[in-house]
N, C-alpha and C positions, 0 to 999 in steps of 0.2 A: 475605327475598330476599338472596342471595349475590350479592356485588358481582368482579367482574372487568375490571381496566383494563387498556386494549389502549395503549402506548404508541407513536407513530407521527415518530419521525426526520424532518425533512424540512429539503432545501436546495434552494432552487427546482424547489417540486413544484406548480407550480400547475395544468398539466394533468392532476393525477390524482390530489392531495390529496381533491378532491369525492368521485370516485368510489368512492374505497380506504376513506373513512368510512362511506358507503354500503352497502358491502358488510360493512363491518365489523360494524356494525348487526343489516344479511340477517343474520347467523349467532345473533341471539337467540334465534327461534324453533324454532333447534332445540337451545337449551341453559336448559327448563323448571328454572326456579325460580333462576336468574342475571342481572342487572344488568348492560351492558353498560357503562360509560364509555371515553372516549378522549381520551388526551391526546396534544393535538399539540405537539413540539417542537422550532421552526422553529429554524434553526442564522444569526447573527447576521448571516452573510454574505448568506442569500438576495438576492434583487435583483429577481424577479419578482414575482406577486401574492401569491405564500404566503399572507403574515400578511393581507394583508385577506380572501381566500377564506375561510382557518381563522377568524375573527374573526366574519364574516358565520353561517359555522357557529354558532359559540358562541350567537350570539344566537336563532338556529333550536332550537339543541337542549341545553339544560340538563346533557345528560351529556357534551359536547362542551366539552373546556378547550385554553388555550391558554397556552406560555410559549415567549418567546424566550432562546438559551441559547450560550452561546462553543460559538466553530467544533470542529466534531468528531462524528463519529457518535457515538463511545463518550459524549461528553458527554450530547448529546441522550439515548441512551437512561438512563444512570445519573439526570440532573437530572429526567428523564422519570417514572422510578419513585420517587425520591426524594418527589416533589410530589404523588406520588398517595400513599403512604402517608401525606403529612402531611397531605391534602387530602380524601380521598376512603375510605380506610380500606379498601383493596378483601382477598378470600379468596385472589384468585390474580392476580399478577402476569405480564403479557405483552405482547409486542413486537412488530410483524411491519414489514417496510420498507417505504415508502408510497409505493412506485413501480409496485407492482403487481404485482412479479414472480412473488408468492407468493400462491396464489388462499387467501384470505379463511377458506374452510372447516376449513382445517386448525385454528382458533382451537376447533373442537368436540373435536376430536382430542387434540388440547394439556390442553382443560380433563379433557378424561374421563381422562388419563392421570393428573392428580393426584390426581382422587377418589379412583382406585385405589389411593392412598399413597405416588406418589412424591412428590418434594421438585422435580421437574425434569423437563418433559418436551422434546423437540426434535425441531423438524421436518425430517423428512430425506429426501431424495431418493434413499437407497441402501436403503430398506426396503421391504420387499412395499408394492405400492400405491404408490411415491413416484415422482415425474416427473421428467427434467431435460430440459427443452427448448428448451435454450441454444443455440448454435452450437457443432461440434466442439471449437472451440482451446478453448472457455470450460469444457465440459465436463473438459478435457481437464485443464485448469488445476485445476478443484475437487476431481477424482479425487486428482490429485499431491499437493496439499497437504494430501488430508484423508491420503493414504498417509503422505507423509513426516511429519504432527502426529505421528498416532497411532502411528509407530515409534519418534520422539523424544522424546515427552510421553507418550503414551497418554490414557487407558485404549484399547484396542485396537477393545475393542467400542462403542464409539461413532465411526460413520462419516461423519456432515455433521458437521462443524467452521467452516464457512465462514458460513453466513447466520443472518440476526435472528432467524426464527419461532421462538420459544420463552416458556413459564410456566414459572411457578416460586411456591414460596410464599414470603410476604414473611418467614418464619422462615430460610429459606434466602439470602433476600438480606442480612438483616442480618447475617451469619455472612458473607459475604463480606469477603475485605481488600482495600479502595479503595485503600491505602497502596500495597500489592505489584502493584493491579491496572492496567494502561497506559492510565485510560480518558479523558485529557486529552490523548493523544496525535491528530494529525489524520491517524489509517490508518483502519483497518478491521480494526485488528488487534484490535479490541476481542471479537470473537466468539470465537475459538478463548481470548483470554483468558479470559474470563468461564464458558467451560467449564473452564477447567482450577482455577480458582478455587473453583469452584463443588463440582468434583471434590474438591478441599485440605478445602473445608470438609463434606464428609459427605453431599453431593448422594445421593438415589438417584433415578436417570434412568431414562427410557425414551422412546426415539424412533417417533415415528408419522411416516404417511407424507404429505409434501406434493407439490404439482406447483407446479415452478417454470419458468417461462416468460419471455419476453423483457418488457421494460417496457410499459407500455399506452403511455406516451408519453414524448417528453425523450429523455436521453441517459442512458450509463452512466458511472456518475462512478466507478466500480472500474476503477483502472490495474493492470493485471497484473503489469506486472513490482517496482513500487511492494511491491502485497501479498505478490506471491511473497517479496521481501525479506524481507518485516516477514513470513513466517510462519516462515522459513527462522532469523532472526535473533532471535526470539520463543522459538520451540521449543529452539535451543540455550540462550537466557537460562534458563529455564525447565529444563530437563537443570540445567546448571549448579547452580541452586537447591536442586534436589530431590538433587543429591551435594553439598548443605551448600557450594559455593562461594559465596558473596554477592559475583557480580560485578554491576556493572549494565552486563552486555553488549548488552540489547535499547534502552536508553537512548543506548550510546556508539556504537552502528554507526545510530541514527537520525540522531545527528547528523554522520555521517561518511559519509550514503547518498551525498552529492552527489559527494564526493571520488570514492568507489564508482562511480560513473556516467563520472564523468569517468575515471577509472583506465583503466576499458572501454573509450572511447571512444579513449583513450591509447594501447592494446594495438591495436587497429585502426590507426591511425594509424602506430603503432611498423610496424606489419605493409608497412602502403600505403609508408612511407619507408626500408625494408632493402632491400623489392624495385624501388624504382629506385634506390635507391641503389649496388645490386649489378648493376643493368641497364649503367648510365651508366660504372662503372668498368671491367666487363666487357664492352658490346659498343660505346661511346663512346671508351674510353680516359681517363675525367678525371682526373683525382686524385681521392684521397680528399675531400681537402678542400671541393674542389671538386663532388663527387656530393653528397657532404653538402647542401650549398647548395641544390641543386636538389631534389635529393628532400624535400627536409624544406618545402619550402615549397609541393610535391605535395601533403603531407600536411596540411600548415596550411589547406588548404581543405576536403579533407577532413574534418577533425576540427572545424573551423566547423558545419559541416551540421551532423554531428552533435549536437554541440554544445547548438545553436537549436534544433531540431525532438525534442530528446531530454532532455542533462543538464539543461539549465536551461528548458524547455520553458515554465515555468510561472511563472517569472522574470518580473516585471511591471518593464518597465524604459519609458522615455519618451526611446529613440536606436531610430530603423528599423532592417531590416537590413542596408543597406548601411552605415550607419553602426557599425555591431555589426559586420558584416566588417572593417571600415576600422581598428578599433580592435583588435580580434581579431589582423591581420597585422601591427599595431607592437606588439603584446604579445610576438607571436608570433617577430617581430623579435627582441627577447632571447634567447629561448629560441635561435633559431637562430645567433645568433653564440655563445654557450654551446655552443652544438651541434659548431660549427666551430671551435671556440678550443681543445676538448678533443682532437676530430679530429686539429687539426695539431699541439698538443702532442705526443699519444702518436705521431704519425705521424713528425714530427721525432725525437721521442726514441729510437721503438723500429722505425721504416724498413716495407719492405716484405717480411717474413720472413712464413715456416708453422711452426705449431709441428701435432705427429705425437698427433692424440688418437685411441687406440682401431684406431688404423691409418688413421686419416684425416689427409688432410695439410689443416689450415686456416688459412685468411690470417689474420694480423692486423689487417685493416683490418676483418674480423669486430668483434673484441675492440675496438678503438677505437669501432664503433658502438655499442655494446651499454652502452658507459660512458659515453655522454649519456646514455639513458634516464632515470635519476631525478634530477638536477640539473634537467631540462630541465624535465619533466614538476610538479617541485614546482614551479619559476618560472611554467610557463604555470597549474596551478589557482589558486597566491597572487593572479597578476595579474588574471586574469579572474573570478575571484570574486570581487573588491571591484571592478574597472571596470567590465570587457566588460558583465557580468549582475547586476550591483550590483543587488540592488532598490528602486525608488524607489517602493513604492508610498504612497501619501497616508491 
């Protein structure tokens, strides 16, 4: 009997952990003379029933294992396959995510594509027979990113890039580089790596078709713009490599997402604070200095919102929001005397003249605004990344 381990990810999956092993199971009978095992690989944070549901499993069903494992998809499935080959000795290594989204069946599909000789098979929603039956934006999302991989990475002809469902033989995992590969990271960039790894190391692939569908239950723990980053910032790493640079660009831009967020949120803000700024001196009469003052502190509310409900969204801090506004506006405070101290330097120094760009006649008091932008902006992320959104968690 040929043994095949299905490893199963999970971060509070308790509504659907039961069922997703269940099904997993379902697909023995129609894969004669194969062994099913599953390994569940709860992720340390869960908080819900997980680990006692899966546990309960274990004691039900002998092929049913279970390990707790540091936060990260990519962890769960690497420690996932790691423990079956030392545990369980299986012919074909496979993974599918245990939320349900990917109906169960395709693990037939997966396995028969190895018999045939590949080293890799992948489940994919863009081949004869594959489903997506997401919401448009999400569609819309998987399309993008599997374009933009496969123009920047390639191979061309492999079109899902995005999700778990995939075998492989454990000849071909060992051949992978864990060192080169991101799989300690907490994205989800772990998929399109592990194809392109897998590709480095001599993969020969073929994709079968899956139907993917929205969760049986719970929430989607995939943030879009999060991923779109990390495949955006990934793909370039990865280019990079393969023309012999050794940067580590997908290392340096993870740990500079937040700034990145915040930059955005900055450019908004910059936007909301020119146009009253230009309102107030054009149909108020202020001074510059003076519009300055008031638009910028327009904008200070502005970029709050944002802020909370965006950059730092996930920021576990123990001050409410009013308190986080209240702190926010004497950060913000600095920034806006910066703001105004530059203002009425250049305005003092260099008056109210136009200089002639292109045949356009433009104010200076343009040019005075545009020269707070990055003094201002480094003072308000320095400050509110160690106060405003400090993380205090325990």
């Amino acid at each position: 009997m040929k043994k095949l381990t299905v490893v199963l990810p999970t971060y509070n999956e308790k509504a659907n952990i039961k069922r997703i092993v269940e099904k997993v199971f379902e697909q023995e009978k129609n894969l004669p003379g194969w062994e099913i095992n599953i390994v569940i690989a709860d992720d340390i944070r869960s908080s819900d029933e997980t680990e006692q549901i899966a546990k309960e499993l274990v004691k039900k069903n002998r092929n049913v294992h279970f390990i707790k494992v540091e936060p990260g998809l990519g962890v769960g499935l690497i420690k996932g396959h790691q423990y079956a080959l030392t545990h369980l000795k299986p012919d074909i290594l496979a993974q599918l995510d245990a939320d349900g989204q990917v109906v169960p069946d395709v693990l037939i599909r997966l396995v028969k594509a190895i018999e045939e000789g590949n080293s890799l098979s992948i489940g994919s929603r863009f081949v004869s027979g594959g489903k997506n039956q997401l919401s448009f934006m999400r569609r819309l999302f998987t399309s993008g990113a599997s374009i933009f991989y496969r123009i920047i990475v390639g191979p061309w002809d492999i079109r899902e890039v995005t999700n778990s469902a995939r075998a492989f033989t454990p000849e071909l995992f060992a051949k992978i580089n864990l060192d080169r590969l991101p799989w300690k990271e907490r994205t989800f960039i772990i998929q399109p790596a592990f194809l392109h790894e897998a590709v480095l190391a001599g993969a020969k692939y073929k994709e079968v078709p899956l139907v993917f569908k929205n969760r049986l239950e719970g929430y989607s723990k995939n943030k879009v713009f999060n991923y779109t980053y990390d495949i955006v910032t990934y793909s370039l790493d990865a280019r990079l490599h393969m023309l012999g640079l050794n940067i580590p660009f997908f290392r340096i831009s993870r740990k500079a997402k937040t700034l990145v967020k915040f930059s955005l949120v900055g450019m908004v803000g910059t936007l909301v604070d020119f146009f009253f700024y230009k309102m107030f001196i054009n149909y108020l009469s202020m001074t510059p200095a003076t519009s300055k003052g008031f638009s910028t502190e327009i904008a200070i509310i502005n970029n709050f919102i944002m802020n909370n409900y965006w950059t730092f969204r996930y920021r576990k801090t123990k001050t409410n929001i009013w308190q986080k506004l209240g702190i926010f506006n004497l950060v913000s405070l600095g920034g806006l005397v910066i703001g105004v101290l530059i203002v009425k330097f250049l305005h003092t120094t260099y008056g109210d003249g136009f200089i002639s760009i292109l045949g356009r006649s433009i104010a200076y008091n343009n040019f005075y605004f545009f020269a707070t932008i990055l003094p201002v902006m480094l003072w308000n992320f320095t400050v509110n990344h160690f106060i405003t959104w400090r993380n205090q968690e325990d």
